[in-house]
N, C-alpha and C positions, 0 to 999 in steps of 0.2 A: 357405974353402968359400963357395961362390955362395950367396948369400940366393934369399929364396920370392920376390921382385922380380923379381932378376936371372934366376931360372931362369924366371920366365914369359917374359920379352922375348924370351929366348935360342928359346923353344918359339915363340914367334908368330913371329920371323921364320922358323925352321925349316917350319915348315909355310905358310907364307904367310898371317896373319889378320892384319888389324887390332886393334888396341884395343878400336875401336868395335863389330866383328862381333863380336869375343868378347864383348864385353858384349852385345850382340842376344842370341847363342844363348843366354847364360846367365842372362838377364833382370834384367840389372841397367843401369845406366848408365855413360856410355862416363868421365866422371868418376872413379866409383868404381874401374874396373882402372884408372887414371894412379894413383891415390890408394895404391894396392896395389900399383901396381909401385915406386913411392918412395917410399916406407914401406920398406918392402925386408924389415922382420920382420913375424912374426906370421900367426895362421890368419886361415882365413876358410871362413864357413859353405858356400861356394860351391868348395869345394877340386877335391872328384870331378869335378864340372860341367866347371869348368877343366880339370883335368887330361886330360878325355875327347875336349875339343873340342882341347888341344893333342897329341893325339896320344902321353900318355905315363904317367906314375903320378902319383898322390897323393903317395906316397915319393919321387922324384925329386924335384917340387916342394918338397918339406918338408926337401930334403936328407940324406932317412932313406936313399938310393940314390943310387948314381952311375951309374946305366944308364939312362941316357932314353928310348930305344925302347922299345914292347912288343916283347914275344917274341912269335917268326914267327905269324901264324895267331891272337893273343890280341887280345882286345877290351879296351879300358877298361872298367871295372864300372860297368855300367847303375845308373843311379841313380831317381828317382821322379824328374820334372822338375814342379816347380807352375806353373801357367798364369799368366803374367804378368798382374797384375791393372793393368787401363789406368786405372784412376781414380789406381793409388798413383804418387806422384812424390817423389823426394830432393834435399831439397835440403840445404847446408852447414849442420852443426850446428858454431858454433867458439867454443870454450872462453877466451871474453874477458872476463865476468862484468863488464860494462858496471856500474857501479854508477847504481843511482839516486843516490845524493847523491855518489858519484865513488870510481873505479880506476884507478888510473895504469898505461896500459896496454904492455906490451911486446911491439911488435912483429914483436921477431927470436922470439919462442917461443909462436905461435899454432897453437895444434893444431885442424885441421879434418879432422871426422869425415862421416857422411852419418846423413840421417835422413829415414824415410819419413812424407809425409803424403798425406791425399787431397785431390788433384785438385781437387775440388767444393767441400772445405771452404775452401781456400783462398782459392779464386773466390769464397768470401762476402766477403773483405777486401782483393784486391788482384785484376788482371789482369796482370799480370808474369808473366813467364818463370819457372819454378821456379828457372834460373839467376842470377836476381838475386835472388834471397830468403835469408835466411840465418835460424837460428834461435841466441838466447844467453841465459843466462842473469840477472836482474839480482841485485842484490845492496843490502842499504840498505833502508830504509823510507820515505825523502824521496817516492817517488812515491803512499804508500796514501794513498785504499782502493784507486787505481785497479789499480795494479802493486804484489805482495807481492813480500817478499826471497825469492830464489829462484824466482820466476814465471819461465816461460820466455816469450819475446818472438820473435815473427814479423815481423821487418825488412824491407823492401824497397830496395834501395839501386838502383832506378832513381828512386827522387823522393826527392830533396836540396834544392829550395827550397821554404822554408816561405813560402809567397804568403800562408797561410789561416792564421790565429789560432790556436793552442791545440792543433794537433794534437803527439803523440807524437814523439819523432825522437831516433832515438839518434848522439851526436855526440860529438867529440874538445873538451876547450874548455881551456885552457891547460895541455897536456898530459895529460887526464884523463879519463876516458872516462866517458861522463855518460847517463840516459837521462831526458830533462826535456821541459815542452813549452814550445815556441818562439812566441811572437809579435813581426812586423815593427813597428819603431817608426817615424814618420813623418822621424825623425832620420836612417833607415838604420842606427842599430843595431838589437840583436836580443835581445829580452828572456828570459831561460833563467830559466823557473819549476817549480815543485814541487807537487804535489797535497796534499802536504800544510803547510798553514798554516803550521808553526812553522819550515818553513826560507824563507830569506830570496830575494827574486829578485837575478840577479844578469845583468848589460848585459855583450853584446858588442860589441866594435865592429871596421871592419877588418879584418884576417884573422887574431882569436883564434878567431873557429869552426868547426871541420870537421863538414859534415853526412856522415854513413854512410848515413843512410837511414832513412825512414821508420817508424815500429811500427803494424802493421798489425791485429796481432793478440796477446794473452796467452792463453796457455796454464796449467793451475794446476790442480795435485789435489785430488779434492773431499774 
């Protein structure tokens, strides 16, 4: 049996849409249907939407039918459509759990999700693309007060060199995925420290460091 994936692609070329259009009309981003079409299981809030703009059912899609046309004369079920709000933006939410004092990370089984922020609030901490921005969770207490276990973290991965002292940057450092702040030594190595006191700094030199990208912003439940 065709997956919810497969039977969208099947529906967009049949009717002739884009990716990217279907994502217009149904106010999401053109990301999120790639994300959905390869994914291949599972619902999604936007089912009707989809099915309406591909010309067919909800059931079809869900695999609950094997008749993809409407019947002669029949409309897709109107749905409420809500008015795209332009401040919201989605950017990658991926489940890597960077550790403040370190996780060893694998990255054959990185799941990325979407998640909405505004627009505005962002532009308090970066001018990037929402395309380069990602959101993860840290894990560890090496970074408090500044970042708690489980704070979530707004990365930028258009700025990977640390020129400026002491800023956030979540990085790879001998296979380990780390979120620490970096200062340039006069040496050309790179000093990997902690915000909190009792873990030790630790020197990179040559190419033990992979920078990801900047942390722009933390996120955290009151």
């Amino acid at each position: 049996m065709a997956t919810l994936g497969e039977r969208i692609k099947e529906r967009l070329i049949a009717v002739g849409l884009s990716q990217a259009e279907l994502a217009r009309r149904i106010g999401v981003t053109q990301p999120a249907i790639t994300h959905l079409i390869k994914r291949g299981t599972g619902g999604t809030a936007h089912l009707h939407k989809i099915a309406r703009e591909l010309e067919t059912t909800p059931e079809y899609l869900n695999g609950e039918s094997e008749t993809a046309a409407l019947p002669d004369g029949a409309q897709s079920i109107a749905v409420d459509v809500v008015p795209i709000d332009p401040d919201q933006v989605e950017i990658d939410m991926i489940d890597l759990a960077f550790g403040m004092g370190g996780t060893f990370i694998d990255t054959d089984h990185i799941n990325i999700e979407k998640v909405g922020f505004s627009r505005k609030w962002l532009r308090q901490f970066t001018q990037s693309a929402p395309s380069q921005l990602f959101t993860t969770k840290g894990i560890g207490d090496s970074m408090q007060p500044t970042i708690s276990d489980h704070d979530i973290v707004v990365v930028d991965r258009s700025d990977r060199r640390p020129e400026f002292a002491d800023k956030i940057w979540a990085i790879v450092f001998g296979g380990v995925g780390m979120i620490k702040r970096l200062r340039p030594m006069p040496d050309g190595s790179v000093q990997i420290s902690s915000d909190n006191q009792l873990v030790r700094d630790a020197r990179a030199v040559d190419d033990e460091l992979h920078i990801i990208g900047r942390v722009v912003a933390v996120v955290r439940k009151l």
